[in-house]
FIVO-944868 format. One record per residue (C-alpha): residue number from 1; z, y, x. Coordinates in steps of 0.02 Angstrom, whole numbers, plus 50000, padded with zeros to 5 digits. Layout:
# residues N
[r NUM [Z Y X]],
...
***
This chain:
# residues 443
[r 1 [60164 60861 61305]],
[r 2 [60204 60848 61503]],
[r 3 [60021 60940 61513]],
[r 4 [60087 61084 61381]],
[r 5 [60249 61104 61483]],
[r 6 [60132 61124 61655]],
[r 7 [60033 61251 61561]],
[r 8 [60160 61336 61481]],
[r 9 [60253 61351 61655]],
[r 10 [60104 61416 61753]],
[r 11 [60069 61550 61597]],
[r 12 [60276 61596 61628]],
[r 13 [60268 61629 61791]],
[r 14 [60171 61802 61759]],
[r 15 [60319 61850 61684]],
[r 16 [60364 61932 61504]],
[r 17 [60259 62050 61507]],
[r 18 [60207 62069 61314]],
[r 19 [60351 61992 61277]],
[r 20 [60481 62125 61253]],
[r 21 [60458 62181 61093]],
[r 22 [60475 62012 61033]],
[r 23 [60627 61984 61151]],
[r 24 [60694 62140 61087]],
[r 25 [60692 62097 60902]],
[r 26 [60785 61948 60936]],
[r 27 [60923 62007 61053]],
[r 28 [60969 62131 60923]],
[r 29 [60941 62024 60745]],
[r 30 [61026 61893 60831]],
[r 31 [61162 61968 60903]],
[r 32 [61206 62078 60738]],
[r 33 [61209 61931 60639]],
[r 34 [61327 61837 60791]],
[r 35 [61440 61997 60801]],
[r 36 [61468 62013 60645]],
[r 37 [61497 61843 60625]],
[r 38 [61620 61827 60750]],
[r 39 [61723 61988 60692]],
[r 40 [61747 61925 60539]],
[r 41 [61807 61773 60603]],
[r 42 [61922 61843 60719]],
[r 43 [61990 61950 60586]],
[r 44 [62014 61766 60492]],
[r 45 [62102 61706 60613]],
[r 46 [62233 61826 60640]],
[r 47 [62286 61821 60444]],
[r 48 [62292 61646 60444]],
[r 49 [62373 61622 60611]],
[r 50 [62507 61764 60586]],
[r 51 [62510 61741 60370]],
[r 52 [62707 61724 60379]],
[r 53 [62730 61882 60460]],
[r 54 [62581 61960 60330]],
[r 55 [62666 61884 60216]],
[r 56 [62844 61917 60271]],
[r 57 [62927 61736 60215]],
[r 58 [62849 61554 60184]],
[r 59 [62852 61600 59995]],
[r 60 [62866 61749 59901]],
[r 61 [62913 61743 59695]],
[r 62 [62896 61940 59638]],
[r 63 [62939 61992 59458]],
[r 64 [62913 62169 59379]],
[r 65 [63047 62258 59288]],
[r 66 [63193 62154 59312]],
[r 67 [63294 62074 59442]],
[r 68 [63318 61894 59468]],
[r 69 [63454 61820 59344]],
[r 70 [63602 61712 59392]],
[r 71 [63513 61544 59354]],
[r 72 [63344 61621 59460]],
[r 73 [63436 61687 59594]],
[r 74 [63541 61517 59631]],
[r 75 [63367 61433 59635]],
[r 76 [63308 61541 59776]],
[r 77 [63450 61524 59879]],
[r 78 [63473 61344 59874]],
[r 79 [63259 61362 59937]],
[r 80 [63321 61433 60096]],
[r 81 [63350 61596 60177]],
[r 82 [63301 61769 60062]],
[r 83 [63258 61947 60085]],
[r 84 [63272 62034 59935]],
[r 85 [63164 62192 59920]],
[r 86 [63127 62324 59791]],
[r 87 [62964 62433 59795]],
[r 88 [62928 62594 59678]],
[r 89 [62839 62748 59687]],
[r 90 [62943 62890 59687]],
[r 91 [62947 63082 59783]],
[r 92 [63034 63132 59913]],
[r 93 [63095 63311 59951]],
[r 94 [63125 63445 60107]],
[r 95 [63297 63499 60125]],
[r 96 [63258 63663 60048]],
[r 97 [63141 63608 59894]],
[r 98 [62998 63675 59972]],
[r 99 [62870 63538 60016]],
[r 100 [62871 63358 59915]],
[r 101 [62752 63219 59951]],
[r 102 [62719 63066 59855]],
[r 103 [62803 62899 59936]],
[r 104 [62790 62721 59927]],
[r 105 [62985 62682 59903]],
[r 106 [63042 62504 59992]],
[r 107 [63215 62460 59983]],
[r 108 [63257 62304 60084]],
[r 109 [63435 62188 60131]],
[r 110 [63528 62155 60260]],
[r 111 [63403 61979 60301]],
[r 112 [63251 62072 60285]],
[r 113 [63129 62043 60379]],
[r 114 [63131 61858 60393]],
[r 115 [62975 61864 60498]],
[r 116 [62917 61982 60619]],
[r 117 [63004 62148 60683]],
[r 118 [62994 62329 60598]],
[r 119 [62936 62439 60748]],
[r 120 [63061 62586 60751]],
[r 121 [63051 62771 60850]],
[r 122 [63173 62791 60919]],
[r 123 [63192 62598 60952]],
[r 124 [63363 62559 60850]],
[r 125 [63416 62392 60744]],
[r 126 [63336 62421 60566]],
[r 127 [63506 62398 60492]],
[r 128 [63588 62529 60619]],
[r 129 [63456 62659 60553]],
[r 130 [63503 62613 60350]],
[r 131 [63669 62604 60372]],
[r 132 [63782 62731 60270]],
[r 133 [63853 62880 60405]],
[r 134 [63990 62991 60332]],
[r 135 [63925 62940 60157]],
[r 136 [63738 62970 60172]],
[r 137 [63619 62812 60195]],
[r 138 [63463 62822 60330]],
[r 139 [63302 62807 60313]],
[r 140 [63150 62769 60388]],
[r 141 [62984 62831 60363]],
[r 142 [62807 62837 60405]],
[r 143 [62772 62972 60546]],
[r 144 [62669 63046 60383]],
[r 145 [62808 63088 60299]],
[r 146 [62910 63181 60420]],
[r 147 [62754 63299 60464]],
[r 148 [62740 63351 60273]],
[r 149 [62908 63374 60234]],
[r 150 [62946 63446 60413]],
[r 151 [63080 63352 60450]],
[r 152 [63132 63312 60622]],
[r 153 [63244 63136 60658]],
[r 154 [63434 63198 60604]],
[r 155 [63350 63300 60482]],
[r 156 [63431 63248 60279]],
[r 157 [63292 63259 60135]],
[r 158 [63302 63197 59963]],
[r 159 [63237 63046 59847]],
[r 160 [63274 63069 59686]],
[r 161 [63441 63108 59652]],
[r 162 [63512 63062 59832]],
[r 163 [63493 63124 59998]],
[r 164 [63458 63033 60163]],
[r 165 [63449 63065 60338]],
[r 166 [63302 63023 60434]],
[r 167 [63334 62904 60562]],
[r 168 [63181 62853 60642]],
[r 169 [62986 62843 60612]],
[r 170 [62908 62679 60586]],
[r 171 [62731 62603 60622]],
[r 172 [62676 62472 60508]],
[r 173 [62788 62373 60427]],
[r 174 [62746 62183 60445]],
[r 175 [62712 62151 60272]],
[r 176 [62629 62301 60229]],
[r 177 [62479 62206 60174]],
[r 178 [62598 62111 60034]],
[r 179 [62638 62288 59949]],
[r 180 [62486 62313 59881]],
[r 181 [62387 62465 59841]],
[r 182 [62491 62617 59922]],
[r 183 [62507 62778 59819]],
[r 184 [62578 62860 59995]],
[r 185 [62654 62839 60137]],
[r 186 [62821 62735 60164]],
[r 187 [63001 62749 60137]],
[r 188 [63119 62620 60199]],
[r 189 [63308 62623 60129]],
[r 190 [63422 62478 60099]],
[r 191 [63443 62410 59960]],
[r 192 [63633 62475 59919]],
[r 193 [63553 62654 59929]],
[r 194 [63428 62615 59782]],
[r 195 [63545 62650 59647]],
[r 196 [63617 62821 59686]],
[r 197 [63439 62887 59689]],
[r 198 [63444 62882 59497]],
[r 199 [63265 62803 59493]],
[r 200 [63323 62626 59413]],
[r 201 [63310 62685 59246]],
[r 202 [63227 62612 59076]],
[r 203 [63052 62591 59097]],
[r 204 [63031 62633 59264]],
[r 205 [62926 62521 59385]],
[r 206 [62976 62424 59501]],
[r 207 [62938 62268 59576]],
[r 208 [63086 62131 59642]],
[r 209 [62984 62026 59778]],
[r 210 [63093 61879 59853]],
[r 211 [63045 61791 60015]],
[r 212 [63121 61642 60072]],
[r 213 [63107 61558 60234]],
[r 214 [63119 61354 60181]],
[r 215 [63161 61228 60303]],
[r 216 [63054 61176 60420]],
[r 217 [63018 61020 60321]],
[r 218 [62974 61087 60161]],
[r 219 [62813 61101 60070]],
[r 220 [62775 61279 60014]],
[r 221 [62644 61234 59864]],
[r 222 [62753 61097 59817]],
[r 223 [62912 61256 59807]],
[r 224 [62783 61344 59693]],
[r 225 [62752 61193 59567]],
[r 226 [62950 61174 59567]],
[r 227 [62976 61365 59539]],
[r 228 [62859 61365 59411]],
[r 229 [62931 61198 59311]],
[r 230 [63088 61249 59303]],
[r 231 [63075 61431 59258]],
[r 232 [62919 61426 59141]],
[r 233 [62954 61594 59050]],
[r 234 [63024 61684 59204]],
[r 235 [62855 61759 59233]],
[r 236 [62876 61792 59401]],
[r 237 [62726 61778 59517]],
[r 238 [62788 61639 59651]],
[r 239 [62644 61604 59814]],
[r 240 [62619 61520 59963]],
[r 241 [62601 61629 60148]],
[r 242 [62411 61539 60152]],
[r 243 [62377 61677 60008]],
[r 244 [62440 61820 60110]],
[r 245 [62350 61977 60060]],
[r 246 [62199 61900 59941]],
[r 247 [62159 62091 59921]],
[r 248 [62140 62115 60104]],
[r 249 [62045 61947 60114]],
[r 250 [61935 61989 59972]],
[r 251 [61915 62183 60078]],
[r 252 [61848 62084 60253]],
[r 253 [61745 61955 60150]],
[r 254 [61644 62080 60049]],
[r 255 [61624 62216 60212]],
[r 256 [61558 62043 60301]],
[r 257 [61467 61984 60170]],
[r 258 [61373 62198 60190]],
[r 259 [61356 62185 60342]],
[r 260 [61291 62022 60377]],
[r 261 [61157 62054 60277]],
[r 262 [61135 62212 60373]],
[r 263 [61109 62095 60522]],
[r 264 [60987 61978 60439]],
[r 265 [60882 62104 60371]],
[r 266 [60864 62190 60558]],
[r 267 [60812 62011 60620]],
[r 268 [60679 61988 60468]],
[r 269 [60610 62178 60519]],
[r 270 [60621 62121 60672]],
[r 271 [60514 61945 60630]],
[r 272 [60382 62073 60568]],
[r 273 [60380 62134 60786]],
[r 274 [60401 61947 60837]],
[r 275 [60227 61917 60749]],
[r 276 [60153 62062 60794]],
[r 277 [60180 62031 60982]],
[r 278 [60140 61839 60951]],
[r 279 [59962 61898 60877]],
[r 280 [59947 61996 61025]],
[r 281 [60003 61894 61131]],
[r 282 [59864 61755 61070]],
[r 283 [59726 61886 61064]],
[r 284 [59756 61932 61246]],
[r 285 [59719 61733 61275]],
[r 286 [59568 61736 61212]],
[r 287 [59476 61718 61373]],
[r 288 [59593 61577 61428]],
[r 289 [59587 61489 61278]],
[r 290 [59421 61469 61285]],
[r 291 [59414 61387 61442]],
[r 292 [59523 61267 61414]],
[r 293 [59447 61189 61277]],
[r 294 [59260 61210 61348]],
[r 295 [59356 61081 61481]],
[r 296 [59397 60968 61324]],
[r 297 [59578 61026 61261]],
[r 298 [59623 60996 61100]],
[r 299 [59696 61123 60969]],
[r 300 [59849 61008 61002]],
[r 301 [59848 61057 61183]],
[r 302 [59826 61232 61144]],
[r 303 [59955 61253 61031]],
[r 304 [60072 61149 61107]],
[r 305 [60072 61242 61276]],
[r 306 [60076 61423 61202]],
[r 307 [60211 61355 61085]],
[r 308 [60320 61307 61216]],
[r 309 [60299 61477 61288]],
[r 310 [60375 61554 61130]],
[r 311 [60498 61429 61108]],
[r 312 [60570 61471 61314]],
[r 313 [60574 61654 61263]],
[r 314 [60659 61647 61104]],
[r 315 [60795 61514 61160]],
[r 316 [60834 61659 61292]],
[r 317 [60830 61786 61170]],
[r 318 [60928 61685 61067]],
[r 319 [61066 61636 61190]],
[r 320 [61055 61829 61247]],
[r 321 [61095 61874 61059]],
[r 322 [61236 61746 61046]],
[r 323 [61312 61819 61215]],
[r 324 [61311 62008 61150]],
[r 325 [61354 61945 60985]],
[r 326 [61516 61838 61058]],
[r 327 [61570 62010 61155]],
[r 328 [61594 62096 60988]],
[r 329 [61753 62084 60925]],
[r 330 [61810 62105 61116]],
[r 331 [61715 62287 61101]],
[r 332 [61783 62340 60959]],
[r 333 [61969 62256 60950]],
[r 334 [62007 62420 61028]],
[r 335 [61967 62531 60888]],
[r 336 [62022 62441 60741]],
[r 337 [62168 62392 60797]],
[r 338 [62275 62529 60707]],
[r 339 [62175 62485 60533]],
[r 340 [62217 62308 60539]],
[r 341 [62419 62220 60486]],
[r 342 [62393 62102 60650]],
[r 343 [62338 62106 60798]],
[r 344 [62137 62041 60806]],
[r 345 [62112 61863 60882]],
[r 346 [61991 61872 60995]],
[r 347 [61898 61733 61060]],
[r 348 [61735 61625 61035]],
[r 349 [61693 61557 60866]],
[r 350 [61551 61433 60850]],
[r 351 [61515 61423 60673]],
[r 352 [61462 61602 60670]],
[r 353 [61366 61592 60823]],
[r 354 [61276 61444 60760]],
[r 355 [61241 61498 60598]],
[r 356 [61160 61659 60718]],
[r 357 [61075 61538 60828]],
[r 358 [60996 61438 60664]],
[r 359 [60914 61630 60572]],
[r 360 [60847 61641 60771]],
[r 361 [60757 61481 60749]],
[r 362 [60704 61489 60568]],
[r 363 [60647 61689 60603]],
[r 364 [60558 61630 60743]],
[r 365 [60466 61475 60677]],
[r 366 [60419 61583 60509]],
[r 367 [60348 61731 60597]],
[r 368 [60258 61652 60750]],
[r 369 [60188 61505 60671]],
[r 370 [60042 61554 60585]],
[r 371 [59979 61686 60737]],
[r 372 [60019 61558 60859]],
[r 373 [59925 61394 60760]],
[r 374 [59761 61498 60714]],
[r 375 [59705 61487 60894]],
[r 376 [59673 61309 60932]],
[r 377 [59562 61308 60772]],
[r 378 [59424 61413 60856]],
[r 379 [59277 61335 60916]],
[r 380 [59260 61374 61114]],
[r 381 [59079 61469 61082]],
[r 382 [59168 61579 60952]],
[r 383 [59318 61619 61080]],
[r 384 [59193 61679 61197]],
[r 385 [59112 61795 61084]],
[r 386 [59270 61871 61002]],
[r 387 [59291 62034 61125]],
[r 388 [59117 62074 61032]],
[r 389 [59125 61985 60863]],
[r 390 [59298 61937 60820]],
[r 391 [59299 61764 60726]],
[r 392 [59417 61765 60577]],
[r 393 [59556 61628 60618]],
[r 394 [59579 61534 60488]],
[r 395 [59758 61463 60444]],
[r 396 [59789 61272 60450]],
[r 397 [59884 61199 60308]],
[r 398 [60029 61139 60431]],
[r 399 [60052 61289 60473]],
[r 400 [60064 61379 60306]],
[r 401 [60172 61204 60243]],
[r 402 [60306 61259 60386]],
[r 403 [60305 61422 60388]],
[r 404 [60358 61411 60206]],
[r 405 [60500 61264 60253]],
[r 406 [60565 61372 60390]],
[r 407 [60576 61533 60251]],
[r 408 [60653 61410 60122]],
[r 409 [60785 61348 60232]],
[r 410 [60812 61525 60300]],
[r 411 [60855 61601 60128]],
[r 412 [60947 61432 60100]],
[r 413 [61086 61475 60254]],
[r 414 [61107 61649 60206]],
[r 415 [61115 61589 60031]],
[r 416 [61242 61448 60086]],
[r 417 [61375 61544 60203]],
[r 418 [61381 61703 60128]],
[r 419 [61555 61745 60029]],
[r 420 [61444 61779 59884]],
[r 421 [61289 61683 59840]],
[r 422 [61254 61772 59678]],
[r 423 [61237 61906 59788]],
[r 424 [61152 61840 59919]],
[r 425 [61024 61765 59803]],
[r 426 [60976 61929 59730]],
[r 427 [60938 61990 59932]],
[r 428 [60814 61827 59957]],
[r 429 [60752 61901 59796]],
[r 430 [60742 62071 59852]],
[r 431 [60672 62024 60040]],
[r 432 [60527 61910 59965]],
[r 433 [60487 62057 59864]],
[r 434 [60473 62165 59954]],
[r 435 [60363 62053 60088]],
[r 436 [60253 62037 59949]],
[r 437 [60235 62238 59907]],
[r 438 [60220 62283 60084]],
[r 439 [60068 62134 60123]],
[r 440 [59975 62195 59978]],
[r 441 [60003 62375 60037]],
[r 442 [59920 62306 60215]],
[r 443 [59810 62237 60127]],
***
């Protein structure tokens, strides 16, 4: 092996040359598959890290329909601090009747929010801007709203039966991801303005969602067992802040679970350039080849010192792919920023950039392998006459035996960390397929 490495360094020192289509492939199947990777898992982090402020409380208990009774309601406030809020659909209207748009009503207390801040324009205390002036409440709404109704702040419109004077435009709420599917833009009132509205009648929808902040010694799951035991028929829907948004969750999983197989299928097209310039790469050895076993190497030699050769390139591919990959989410933090309820996390994540670095290695072994190991099987008189009569390499059983490991264990990753294996394992289906298609199409 010290031979192979003395080899293999004299053969580097001419450079890459050859070499950058197969460097190529990598940097780019490599550092999809790490960018994506790490994007998803800087989206991860910032719901888990900020989930109370997603969340907007330690634990939320939301029923549909009704308020909390007397015996509920003493429950939850014996739990700890609580925000009441009420959310409904409903339609809000210009001064003068003319333009209506579709709203996504939130009516909130005097505590809410526990967590986080509502960011107001002008900046104001949220209770300043719902407070009741001269007998009409305030409101705040999404800039949306304002631009369809044409309404300028000062300016009164109506929901439902009441009016309201808008007070100030909001960004994002902080728990905007807890509402759930939006039917419009937002609306936020307080909760004493709810009634005069008219909209709190038989039948209509509404959902009561409670969030309590528990003491700092308290176990959230073991507040949901508790709420659950002792109001068995409430029917309320009582969770934790580690299940902030499963909706959004579920959202990033599945776009990850696209695109990293976006990124794994450019690094398989990309295996099918890694062999091509490995072939080349051997046939452009010929002459060299030759002469070194005319002086008595082995096929070990041979392949061991053009092996190392591909291994030095594709660990700098590699590493080159996890770099660019790493830099993604810094990239593109900028531009998803507004799309996202908190602010991205970014940073380095090494599972994602080794599970990046380990489809590299597999890529690399099952594509190079068999070009690379046909070589030393030559016999030097046949090497010498290949420019004029090119031999037909035969491929050596160890060879074929790890090329298939490396595609097994291959499918088995992507089959393994993906957010859907049934999924996944119809891809592997649908990539060996379609190998198979194509090489009888070749041949």
């Amino acid at each position: 092996m010290s031979y192979a490495f003395r080899l293999a360094r004299r053969e580097l020192r001419g450079g890459v040359r050859g070499f950058r289509i197969f460097l190529a492939c990598l940097v780019l199947g490599v550092g999809s598959i790490a960018g994506i990777g790490s994007l998803g898992a800087a989206i991860g982090a910032a719901i888990h890290n900020d989930a109370r402020v997603l969340f907007g409380g330690d634990v939320s208990a939301r029923l549909v329909h009704r308020e909390a009774n007397a015996a509920e309601r003493e429950f939850l406030d014996r739990s700890g601090a609580v925000s009441e809020v009420a959310l409904l659909q409903s339609m809000a209207v210009s001064p003068d009747g003319a333009h209506h748009t579709l709203i996504e009503l939130k009516a909130v207390d005097a505590a809410y929010p526990l967590y986080g801040a509502v960011d107001l324009i002008p900046p104001q205390p949220l209770a300043e801007a719902l407070a009741a002036r001269e007998g009409v409440f305030g409101a705040v709404a999404a800039p949306a709203v304002a631009e369809r109704l044409g309404l300028k702040i000062g300016d009164k419109f109506k929901i439902g039966a009441a009016a309201f004077e808008l007070r100030a435009t909001m960004r994002r709420p902080p728990d905007a991801a807890l509402s759930g599917l939006a039917f419009g833009p937002g609306v936020m009132v307080s909760l004493a303005a709810l009634p005069p509205t008219g909209l709190l009648q038989p039948g209509a929808l509404v959902n009561y969602d409670y969030r309590m902040k528990l003491p700092l010694d308290s176990d959230p799951a073991a507040w949901v067992r508790r709420a659950r035991d002792q109001f068995p028929d409430a029917g309320w829907q009582v969770r934790t802040a580690s299940e902030a948004s499963p909706a959004l969750r579920r959202f990033i999983d599945r776009i990850a679970l696209f695109l990293g197989l976006v990124g794994i299928t450019a690094l398989l097209v990309g295996g099918i350039g890694i062999a091509s310039a490995v072939a080349y790469f051997v046939a452009a050895k010929t002459a060299t080849i030759a002469i070194l076993k005319s002086l008595g190497a082995s096929s070990r030699l041979v392949f061991a010192a053009y092996a190392v050769q591909i291994g030095v390139l594709a660990v700098a591919g590699i590493v080159a792919g996890l770099v660019l990959g790493a830099l993604v989410p810094v990239a593109v933090a900028p531009f998803i920023a507004h799309l996202l309820p908190v602010p991205l996390r970014v940073g380095v994540y090494p599972l994602p950039l080794a599970i990046a670095a380990a489809d590299g290695v597999l890529t690399v072994v099952m594509f190079a392998l068999l070009p690379l190991a046909g070589a030393g099987k030559v016999m030097p008189g046949q090497l010498l006459r290949d420019a004029i009569a090119p031999v037909r390499r035969g491929l050596p059983l160890a060879a074929l035996t790890g090329t298939a490991i490396a595609g097994l264990l291959l499918a088995a990753l992507l089959t393994l960390t993906a957010t859907d294996r049934a999924i996944a394992l119809w891809y592997v289906a649908g990539a060996v397929l379609s190998f198979a298609v194509f090489r009888l199409a070749g041949a």
